[in-house]
One Martini backbone bead per residue (centre of mass of N, CA, C, O) as a GRO file, in nm:
protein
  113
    1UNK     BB    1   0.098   0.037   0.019
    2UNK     BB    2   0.022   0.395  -0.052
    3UNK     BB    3   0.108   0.679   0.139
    4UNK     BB    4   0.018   1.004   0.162
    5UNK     BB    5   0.103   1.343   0.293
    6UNK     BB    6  -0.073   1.631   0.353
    7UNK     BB    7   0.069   1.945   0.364
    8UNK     BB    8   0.177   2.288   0.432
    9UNK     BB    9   0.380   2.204   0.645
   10UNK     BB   10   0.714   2.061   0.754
   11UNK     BB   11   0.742   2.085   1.085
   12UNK     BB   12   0.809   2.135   1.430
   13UNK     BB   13   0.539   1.944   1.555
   14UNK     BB   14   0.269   1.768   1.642
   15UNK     BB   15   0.191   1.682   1.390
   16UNK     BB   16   0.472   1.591   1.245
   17UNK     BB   17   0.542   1.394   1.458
   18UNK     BB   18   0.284   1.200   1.399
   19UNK     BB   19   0.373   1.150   1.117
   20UNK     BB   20   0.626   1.039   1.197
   21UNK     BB   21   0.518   0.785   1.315
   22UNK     BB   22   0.316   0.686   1.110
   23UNK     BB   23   0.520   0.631   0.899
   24UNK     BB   24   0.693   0.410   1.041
   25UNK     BB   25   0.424   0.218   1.077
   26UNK     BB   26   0.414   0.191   0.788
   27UNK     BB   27   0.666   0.077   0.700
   28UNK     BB   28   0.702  -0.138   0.920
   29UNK     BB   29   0.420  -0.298   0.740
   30UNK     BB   30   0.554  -0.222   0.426
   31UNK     BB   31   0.491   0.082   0.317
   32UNK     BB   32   0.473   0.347   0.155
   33UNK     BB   33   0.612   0.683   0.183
   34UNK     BB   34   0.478   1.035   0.162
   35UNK     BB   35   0.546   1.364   0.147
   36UNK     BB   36   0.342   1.665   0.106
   37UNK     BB   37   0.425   2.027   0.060
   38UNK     BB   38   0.366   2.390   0.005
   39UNK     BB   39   0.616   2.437   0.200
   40UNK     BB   40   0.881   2.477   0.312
   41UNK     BB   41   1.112   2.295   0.522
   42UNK     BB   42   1.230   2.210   0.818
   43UNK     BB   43   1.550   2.124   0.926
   44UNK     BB   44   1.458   1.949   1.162
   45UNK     BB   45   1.205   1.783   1.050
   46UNK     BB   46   1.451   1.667   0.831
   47UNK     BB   47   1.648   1.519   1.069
   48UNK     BB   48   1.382   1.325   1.169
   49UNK     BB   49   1.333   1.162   0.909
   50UNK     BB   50   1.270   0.885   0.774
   51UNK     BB   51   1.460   0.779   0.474
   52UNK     BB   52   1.199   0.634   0.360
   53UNK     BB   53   1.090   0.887   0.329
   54UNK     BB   54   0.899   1.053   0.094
   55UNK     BB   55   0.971   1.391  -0.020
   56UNK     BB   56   0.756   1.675  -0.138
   57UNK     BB   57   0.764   2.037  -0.319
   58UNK     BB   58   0.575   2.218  -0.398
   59UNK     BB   59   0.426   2.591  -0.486
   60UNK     BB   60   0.305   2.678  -0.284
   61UNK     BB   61   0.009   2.818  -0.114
   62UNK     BB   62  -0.220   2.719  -0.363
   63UNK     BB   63  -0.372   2.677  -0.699
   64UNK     BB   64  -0.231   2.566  -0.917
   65UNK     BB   65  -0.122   2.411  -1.158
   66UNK     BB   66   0.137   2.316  -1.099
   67UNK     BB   67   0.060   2.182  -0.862
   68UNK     BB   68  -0.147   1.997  -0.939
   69UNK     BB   69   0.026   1.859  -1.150
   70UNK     BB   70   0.258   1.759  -0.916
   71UNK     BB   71   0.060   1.597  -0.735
   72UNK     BB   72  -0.032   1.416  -0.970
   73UNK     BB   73   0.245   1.259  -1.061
   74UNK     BB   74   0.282   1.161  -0.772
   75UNK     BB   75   0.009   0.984  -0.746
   76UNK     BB   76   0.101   0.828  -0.998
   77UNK     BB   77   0.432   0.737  -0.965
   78UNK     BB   78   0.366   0.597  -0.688
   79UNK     BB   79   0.088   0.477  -0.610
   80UNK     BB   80  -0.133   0.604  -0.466
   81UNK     BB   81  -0.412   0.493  -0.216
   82UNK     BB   82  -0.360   0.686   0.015
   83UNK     BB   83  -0.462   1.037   0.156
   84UNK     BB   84  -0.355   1.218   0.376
   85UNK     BB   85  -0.489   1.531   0.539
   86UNK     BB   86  -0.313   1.725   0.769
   87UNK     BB   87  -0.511   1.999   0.689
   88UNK     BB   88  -0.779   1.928   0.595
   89UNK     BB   89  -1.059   2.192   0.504
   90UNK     BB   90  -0.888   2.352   0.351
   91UNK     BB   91  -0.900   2.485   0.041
   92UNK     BB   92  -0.635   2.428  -0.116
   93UNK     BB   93  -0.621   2.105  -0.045
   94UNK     BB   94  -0.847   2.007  -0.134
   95UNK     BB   95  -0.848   2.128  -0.447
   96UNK     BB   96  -0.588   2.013  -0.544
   97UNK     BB   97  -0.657   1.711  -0.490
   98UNK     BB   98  -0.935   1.709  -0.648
   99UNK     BB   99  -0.779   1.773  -0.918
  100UNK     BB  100  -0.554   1.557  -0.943
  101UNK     BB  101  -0.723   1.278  -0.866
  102UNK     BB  102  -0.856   1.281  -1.099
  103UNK     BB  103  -0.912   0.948  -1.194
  104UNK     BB  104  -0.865   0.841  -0.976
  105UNK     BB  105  -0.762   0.563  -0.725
  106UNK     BB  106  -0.849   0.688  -0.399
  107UNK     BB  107  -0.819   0.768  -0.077
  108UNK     BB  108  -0.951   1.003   0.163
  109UNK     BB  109  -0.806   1.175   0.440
  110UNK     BB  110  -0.940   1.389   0.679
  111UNK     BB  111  -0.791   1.601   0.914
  112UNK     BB  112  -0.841   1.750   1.206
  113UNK     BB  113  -0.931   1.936   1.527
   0.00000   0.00000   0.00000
C-alpha cells in the first residue's frame, strides 16, 4: 500500500511529529510512504524524518495549475492508494488534491483538530 501525506507546511510541531510516527509505523508494516508539503520545510524536521520516507515540494500555498499537475504525477509516480490530508478541510488542499486526483482511485483521509 502507498500512502502520501498531504501537509501545508513540514516543521517541527505536533501534527509533524504524529505524522512521522504515523508513517514508520506504516514503513515498518510494509507501505510506502511520502509526505508532500506547498511550504518548504524546515531542517530540523528534516532530520528527523525517517530516511525511507519520499518527500515532495509543491510551489506554495495556492492553487495553481502547477501545484495541482505536480501533485498529480505525485499521486501517479508513486502509486499511490490513500492519502491522508493532515492540513483538513481548508480551501487550497482541498482544492489541489480534488483537481490532481480526478479519476485516479484513491482514498481521501481528512484530518482537522
Amino acid at each position: 500500500m502507498n500512502i502520501l501525506f498531504l501537509m501545508k507546511y513540514y516543521s517541527l510541531g505536533g501534527v509533524e511529529m504524529v505524522t512521522n510516527v504515523l508513517a514508520s509505523r506504516f514503513l515498518d508494516n510494509g507501505c510506502r510512504v511520502s509526505i508532500v508539503s506547498f511550504i518548504e520545510p524546515s531542517n530540523e524536521i528534516l532530520c528527523r524524518k525517517d530516511s525511507r520516507i519520499i518527500y515532495y515540494l509543491l510551489s506554495g500555498f495556492n492553487t495553481s495549475k502547477k501545484n495541482i499537475d505536480q501533485l498529480r504525477n505525485i499521486l501517479i509516480e508513486e502509486k499511490i492508494d490513500i492519502v491522508i490530508n493532515q492540513w483538513g478541510l481548508p480551501y487550497v488542499p482541498i482544492y489541489v488534491l480534488k483537481k490532481a486526483s480526478k479519476g485516479l482511485s484513491l482514498k481521501n483521509i481528512f484530518s482537522s483538530s
